[in-house]
C-alpha positions in Angstrom: 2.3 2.5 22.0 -0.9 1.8 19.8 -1.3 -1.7 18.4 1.2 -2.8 16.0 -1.1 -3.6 12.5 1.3 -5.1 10.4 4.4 -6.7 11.2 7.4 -7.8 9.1 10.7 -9.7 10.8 13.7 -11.1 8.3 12.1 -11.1 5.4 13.8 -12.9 2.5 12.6 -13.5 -1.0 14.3 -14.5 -4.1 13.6 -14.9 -7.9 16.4 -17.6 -8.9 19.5 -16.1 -8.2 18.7 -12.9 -7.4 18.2 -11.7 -4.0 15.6 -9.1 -4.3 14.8 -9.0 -0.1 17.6 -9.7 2.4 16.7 -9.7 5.9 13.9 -6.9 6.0 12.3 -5.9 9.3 9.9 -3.1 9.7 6.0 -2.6 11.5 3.6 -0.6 11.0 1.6 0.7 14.1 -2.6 1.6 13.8 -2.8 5.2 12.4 0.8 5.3 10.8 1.3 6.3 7.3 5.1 4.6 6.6 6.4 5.3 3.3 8.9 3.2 1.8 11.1 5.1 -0.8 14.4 3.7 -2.7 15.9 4.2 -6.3 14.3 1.3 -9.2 15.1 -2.2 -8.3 15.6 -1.9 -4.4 12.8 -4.5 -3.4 10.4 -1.7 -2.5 7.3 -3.2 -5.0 8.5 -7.1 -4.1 8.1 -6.0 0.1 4.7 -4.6 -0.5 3.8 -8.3 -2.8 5.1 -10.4 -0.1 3.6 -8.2 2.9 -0.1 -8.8 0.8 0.6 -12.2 0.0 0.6 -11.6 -3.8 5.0 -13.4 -3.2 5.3 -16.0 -1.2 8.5 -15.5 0.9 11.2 -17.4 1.3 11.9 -16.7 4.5 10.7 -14.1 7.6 7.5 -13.9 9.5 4.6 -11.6 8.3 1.7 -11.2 10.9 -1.3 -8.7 10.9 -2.8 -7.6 14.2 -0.9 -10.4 16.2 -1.7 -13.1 13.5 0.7 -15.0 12.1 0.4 -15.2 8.5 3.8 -16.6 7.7 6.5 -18.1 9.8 10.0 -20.3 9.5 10.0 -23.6 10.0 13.4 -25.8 9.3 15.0 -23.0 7.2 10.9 -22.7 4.8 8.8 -20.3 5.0 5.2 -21.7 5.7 2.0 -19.9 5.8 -1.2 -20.3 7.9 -4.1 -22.6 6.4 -6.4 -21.3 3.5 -9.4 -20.2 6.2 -7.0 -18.1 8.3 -5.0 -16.4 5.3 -8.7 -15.9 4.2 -9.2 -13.8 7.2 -5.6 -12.3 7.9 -6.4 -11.1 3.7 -9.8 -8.6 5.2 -7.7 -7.1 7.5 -6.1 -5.0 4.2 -6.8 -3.8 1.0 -4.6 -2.9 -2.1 -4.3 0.2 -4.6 -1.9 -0.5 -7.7 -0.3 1.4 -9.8 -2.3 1.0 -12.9 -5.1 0.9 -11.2 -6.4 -2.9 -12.4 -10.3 -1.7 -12.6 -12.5 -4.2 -14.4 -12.6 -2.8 -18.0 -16.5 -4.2 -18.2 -18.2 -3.0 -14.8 -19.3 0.4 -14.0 -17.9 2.3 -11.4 -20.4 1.1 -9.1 -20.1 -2.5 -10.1 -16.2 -2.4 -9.5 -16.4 -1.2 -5.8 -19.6 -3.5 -4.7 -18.7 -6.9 -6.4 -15.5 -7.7 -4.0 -17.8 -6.8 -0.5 -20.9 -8.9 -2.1 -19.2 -11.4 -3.6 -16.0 -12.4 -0.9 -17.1 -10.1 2.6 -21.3 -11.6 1.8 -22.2 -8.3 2.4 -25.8 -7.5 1.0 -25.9 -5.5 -2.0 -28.2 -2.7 -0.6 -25.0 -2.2 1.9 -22.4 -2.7 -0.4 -23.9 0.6 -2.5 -24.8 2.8 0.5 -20.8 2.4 1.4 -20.2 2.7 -2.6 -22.1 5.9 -2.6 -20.5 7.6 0.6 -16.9 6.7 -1.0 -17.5 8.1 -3.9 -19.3 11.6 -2.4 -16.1 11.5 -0.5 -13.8 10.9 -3.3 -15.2 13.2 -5.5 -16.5 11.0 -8.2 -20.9 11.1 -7.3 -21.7 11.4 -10.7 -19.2 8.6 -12.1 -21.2 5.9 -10.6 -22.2 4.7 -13.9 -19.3 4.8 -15.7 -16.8 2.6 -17.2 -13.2 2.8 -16.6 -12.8 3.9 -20.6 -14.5 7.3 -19.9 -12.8 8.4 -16.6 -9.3 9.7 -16.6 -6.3 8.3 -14.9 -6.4 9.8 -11.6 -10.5 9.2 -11.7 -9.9 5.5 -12.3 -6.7 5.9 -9.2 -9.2 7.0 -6.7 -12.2 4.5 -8.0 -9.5 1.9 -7.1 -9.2 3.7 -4.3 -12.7 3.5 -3.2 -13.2 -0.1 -4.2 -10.1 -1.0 -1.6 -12.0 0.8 1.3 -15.2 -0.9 0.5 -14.0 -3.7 2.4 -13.3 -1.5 5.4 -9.8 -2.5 5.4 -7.2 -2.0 8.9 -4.4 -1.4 6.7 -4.2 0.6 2.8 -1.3 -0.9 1.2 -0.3 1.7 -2.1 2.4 0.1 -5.1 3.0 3.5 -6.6 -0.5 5.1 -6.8 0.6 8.1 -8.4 3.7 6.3 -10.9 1.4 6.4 -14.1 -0.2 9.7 -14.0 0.9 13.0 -15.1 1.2 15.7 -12.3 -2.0 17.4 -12.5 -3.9 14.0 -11.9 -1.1 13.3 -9.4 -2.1 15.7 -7.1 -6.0 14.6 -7.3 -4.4 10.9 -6.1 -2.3 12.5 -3.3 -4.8 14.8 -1.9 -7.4 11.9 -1.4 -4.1 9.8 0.2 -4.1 12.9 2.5 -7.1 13.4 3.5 -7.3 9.5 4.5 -4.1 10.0 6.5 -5.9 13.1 8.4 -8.8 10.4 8.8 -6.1 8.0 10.5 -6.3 5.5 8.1 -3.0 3.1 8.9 -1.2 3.0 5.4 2.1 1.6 3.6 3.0 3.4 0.9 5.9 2.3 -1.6 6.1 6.0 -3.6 8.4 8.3 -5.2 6.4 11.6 -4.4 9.3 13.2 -1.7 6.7 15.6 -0.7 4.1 13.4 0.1 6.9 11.4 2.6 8.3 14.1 4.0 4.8 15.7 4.5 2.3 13.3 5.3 3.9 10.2 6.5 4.5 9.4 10.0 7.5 7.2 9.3 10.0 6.9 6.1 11.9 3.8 5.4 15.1 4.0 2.3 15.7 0.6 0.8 18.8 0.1 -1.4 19.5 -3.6 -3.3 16.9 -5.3 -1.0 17.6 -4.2 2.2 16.5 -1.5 4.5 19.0 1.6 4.5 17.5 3.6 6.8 14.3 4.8 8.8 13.4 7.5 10.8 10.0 9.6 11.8 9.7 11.5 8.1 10.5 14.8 9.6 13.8 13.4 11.3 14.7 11.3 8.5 14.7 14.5 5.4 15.8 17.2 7.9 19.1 14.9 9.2 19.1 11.7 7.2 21.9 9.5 9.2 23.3 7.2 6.4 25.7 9.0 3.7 23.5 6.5 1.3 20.3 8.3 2.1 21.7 11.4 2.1 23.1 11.0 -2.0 19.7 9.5 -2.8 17.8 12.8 -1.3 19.9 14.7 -3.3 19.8 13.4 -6.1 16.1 13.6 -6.0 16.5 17.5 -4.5 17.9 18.2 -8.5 15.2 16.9 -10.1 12.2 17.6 -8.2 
């Protein structure tokens, strides 16, 4: 079996009295795209914040490539020192949903400052990378443009680009496509394919059915903060086990 990149065991995170994650368990191996799917409010966003360190968790272990990044100790959840968290962080990078460019930077500037300015990588590097994402991407002749003049899924795959500048292990996606009309949709999902095709290991919270069923290697259903089901994508939508799972793919059948 190939190296196990990301690894998730009991995780637990609240906000006051709610219990948004109750005892969640789920890997991600080198080369797999797993995407996590589940109606509003199941935990799916919260998983991916605590799985990049954005939450802290209140209970669990998270480790990345055999690292420990989190562990329990007395019933608390502690994490590694700053310099190792520092580390654990390059091993992945991050594509939001509403894309969270920086308004004032150009294109170029947005994908080079975070491998200058956190990986010390020289800036003649940092654009030669810049420049092969962005031939790759689609977007050559944006390189000195603002985020104002590109459209939504432009500004989706910049973001995109700037989270493979750092040469990530892992692509973790929060909805990539969830504030884009279809057309631009389908620019967003075709570069998430082609990455895939590339082997590019990825964990994908998303509500684009085809894209699970097609592209990912894996599918996990989360209901009120727990995992419902998961199965190889092709097992999982062709003979979902759970009665749960199999509503919720119906439901979404009538209004795809």
């Amino acid at each position: 079996m190939s190296q196990i990149y990301l690894e998730m065991n009991h995780i637990k995170k609240t906000f006051g009295e709610l219990e948004v994650l109750k005892d969640i368990s789920l890997s991600v191996h080198k080369g797999e795209v797993v995407s996590v799917i589940g109606p509003s409010g199941s935990g799916k966003s919260t998983l991916l914040r605590c799985a990049t360190m954005l939450e802290k968790m209140d209970g669990g272990e998270l480790s990345f490539l055999g690292e420990k990044a989190a562990w329990e100790e007395n019933g608390k959840c502690v994490y590694a020192n700053k310099k190792q968290l520092k580390e654990i962080r390059k091993n992945f990078g991050l594509v939001f949903q509403n894309f969270n460019l920086f308004p004032h930077y150009t294109v170029m500037k947005n994908i080079i400052d975070a491998p200058v300015c956190v990986d010390g990588v020289s800036k003649e590097e940092a654009k030669e990378r810049a420049w092969k994402l962005l031939k790759q991407l689609g977007l050559s002749d944006k390189a000195d443009a603002y985020p104002y003049q590109l459209s939504g899924g432009q500004q989706q795959r910049v973001s995109i680009a700037r989270a493979l500048a750092l040469k990530p292990k892992v692509l973790f996606f929060d909805e990539p496509t969830s504030a884009l009309d279809p057309e631009l949709t389908g620019e967003v999902l075709a570069v998430m394919r082609q990455l895939a095709e590339e082997g590019m290991t990825m964990l994908v919270v998303t509500h684009e059915m085809g894209f699970a069923r097609n592209v990912s290697s894996k599918t996990v259903f989360m209901e009120n903060g727990v995992v419902v089901e998961q199965a190889p994508s092709h097992e999982f939508f062709a003979n979902p086990k759970e009665e749960r799972t199999r509503e919720f793919l119906r439901k979404i059948a009538h209004t795809e």
